[in-house]
N, C-alpha and C positions, 0 to 999 in steps of 0.2 A: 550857586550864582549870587546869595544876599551878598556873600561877603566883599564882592566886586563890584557889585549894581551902583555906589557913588562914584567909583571910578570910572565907568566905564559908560556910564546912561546919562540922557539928560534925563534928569526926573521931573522936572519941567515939563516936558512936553507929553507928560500921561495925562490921563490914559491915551493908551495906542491906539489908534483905528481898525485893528483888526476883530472878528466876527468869536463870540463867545465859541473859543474850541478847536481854532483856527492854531494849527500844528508850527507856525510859520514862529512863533515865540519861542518855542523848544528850540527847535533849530537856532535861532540868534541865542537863546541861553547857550547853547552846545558851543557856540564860537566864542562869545564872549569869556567863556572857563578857560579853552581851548590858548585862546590870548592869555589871559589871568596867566595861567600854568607855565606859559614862555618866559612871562615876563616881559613883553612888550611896552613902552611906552606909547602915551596918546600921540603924542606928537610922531613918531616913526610910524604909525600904522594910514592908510588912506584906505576909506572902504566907496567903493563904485559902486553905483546902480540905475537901473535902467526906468523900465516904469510897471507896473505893478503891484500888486499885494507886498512881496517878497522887498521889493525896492522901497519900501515906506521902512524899511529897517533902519535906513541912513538919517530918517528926521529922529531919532529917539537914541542910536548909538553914538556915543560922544569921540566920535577920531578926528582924524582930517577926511570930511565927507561931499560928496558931490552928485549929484543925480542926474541923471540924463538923459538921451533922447532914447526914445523905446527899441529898444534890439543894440543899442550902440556902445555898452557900459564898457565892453574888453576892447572896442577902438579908445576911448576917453584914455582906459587904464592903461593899454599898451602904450601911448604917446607921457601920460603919465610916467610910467616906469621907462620906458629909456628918458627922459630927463632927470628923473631921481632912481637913478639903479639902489640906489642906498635904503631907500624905504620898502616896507612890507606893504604891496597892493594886494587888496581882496576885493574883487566881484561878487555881490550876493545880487543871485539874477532869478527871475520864476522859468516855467517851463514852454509859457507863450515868449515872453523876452526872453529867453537864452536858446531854446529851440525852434523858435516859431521863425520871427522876424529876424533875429540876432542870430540864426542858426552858421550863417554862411561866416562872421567874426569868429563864433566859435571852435569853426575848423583850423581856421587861420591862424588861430592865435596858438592854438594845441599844435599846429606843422610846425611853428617857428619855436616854439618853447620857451617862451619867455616868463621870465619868474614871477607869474600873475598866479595867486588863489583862487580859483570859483568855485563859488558855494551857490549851486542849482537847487533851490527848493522848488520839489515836483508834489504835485497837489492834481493836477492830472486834469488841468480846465482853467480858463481864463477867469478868475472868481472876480477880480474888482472891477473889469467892464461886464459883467451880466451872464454870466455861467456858461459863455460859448467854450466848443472843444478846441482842445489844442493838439499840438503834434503830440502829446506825452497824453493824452486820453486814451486809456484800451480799448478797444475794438470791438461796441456792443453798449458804449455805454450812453447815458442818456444825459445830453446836451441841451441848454437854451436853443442852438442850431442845430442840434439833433434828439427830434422829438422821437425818431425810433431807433433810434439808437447810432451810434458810430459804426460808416463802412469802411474807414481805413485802418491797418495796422497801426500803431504808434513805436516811435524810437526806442530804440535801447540807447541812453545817451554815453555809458560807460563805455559802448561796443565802441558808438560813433567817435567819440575823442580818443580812446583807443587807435583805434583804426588811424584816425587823421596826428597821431605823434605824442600827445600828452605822456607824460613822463612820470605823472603819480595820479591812478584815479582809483576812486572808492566811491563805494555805495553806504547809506546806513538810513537810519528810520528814525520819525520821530519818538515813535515807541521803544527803540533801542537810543537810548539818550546820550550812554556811556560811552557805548561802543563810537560812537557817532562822535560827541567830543575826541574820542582820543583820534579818532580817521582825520579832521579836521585840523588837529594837531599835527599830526606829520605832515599832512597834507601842506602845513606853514612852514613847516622844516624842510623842505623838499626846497631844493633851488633847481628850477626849470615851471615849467606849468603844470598847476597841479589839479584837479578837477573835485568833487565829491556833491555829488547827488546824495539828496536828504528828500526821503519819502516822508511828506505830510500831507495831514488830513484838511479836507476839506468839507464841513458837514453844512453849510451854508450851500455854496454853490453845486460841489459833485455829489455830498452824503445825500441830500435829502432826494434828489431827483431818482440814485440809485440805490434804493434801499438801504440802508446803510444813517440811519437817522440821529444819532448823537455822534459825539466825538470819541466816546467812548467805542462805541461799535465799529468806526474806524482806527481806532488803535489796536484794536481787539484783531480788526483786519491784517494788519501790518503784521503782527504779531503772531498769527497763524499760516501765513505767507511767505514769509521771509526765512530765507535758509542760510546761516555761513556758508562760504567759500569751501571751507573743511567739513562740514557735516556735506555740502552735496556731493563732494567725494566719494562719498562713503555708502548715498542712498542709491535706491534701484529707481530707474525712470518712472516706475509709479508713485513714487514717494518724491519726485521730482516735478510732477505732475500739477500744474496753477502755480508754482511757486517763484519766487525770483530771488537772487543774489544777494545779499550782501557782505561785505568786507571789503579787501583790497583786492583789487585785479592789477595794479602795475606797479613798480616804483622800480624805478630805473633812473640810470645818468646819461645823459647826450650833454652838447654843448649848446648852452643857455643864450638867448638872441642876445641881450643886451651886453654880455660879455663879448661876444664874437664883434658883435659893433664895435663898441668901445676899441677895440682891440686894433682892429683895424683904422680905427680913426687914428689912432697913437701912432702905427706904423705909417697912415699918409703922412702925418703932420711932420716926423721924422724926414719921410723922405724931398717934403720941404725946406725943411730946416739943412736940409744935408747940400741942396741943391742950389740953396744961396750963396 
């Protein structure tokens, strides 16, 4: 990442505000390489966000950057993108903004498929208003609003935008860094909408409350957790047993919103011009 960091940061505006260990840097280094590697220029990239932890990536990463109303970042982006079909939009959203309040954009934008990036960084708790749970907190665990612990299940959010049309989604971890950049990567190659949830740590807000007390001991988590796609293949449901996902679950082609608009636009505008 050094070798990018003036391209790509303001370096002005460090240090960051995030909490000593807070997973949510890994993941913007994972993008920023992820860009680096394309080749990207500043001025073609626009990165969206909403408001939390995860959304404070916009003051410190140097693109064309805009912040916004909490849960709102992939309306901004999608009116964004069809006025510039021509540039690279990326949402980096958390898991209370992108799932919480923003949950019901997120389906919408994944049905229509429009060539938006979301980068979901899941921390699994609302850390910068006060360690309340969010819909991505597992079920059991202990919350600023839940002092004995969480009674709902929480999302699968790969299944969800799955489910609702997304065209490329993955999972990765901030302890698998690699793996994670390169998902990120195609994930930008991908024309339609492309999703990737990034599991990071939170040792401020969810570590310290659930056991779980350094940053270290939640990577360590990830880390014992987390199974590829191809190793679960392979394992027996006990060995399958606490674990979750990562890699790719989709990468397919449909037909992209902003193309089909466009498209049609050309063909009314035509059948004006024909009609004169």
């Amino acid at each position: 990442m050094a070798t990018h960091v003036s391209e790509y940061l303001r370096l002005d505006k460090m240090p960051h505000i995030w909490c000593p260990g807070c997973g949510t840097g890994i993941i913007l280094g994972a993008v920023v390489r992820a860009i680096a590697k394309l080749g990207y220029k500043r001025d073609d990239v626009v990165v969206v966000t909403g408001i939390g932890c995860s959304s404070r990536t916009n003051a410190i990463i140097d693109f064309n950057t805009f912040q916004t109303t909490h849960g709102r970042a992939l309306s901004f982006a999608t009116g964004f993108k069809m006025a510039r079909p021509e540039m690279k939009v990326i949402v980096i959203t958390g898991d209370g903004d992108g799932s919480g309040i923003g949950g019901n954009h997120l389906i919408h934008t994944a049905r229509r498929n429009i060539d938006i990036t979301t980068i979901l960084v899941n921390n699994g708790i609302y850390g910068m208003t006060g360690g309340q749970y969010s819909p991505l907190t597992p079920r059991g665990c202990i919350a600023s609003t839940a002092a004995t612990g969480t009674m709902e299940p929480c999302f699968d959010m790969c299944e969800l935008v799955k489910a609702a049309g997304a065209t490329y989604v993955a999972r990765g971890t901030a302890y698998h860094a690699t793996m994670l950049e390169q998902l990120i990567a195609k994930a930008l190659e991908h024309h339609g909408f492309s999703f990737v949830e990034g599991i990071a740590q939170c040792p401020i807000g969810f570590g310290r409350r659930n056991n779980q007390k350094t940053p270290v001991d939640m990577l360590n988590w990830q880390k014992d957790h987390a199974i590829t796609i191809a190793a679960a293949a392979k394992a027996s449901p006990e060995e399958l047993a606490g674990k979750f996902l990562i890699g790719e679950f989709v990468n397919k082609e449909a037909p992209e919103f902003s193309d089909v608009y466009w498209e049609a636009s050309r063909k009314a505008q035509q059948k004006v011009k024909e009609a004169r």
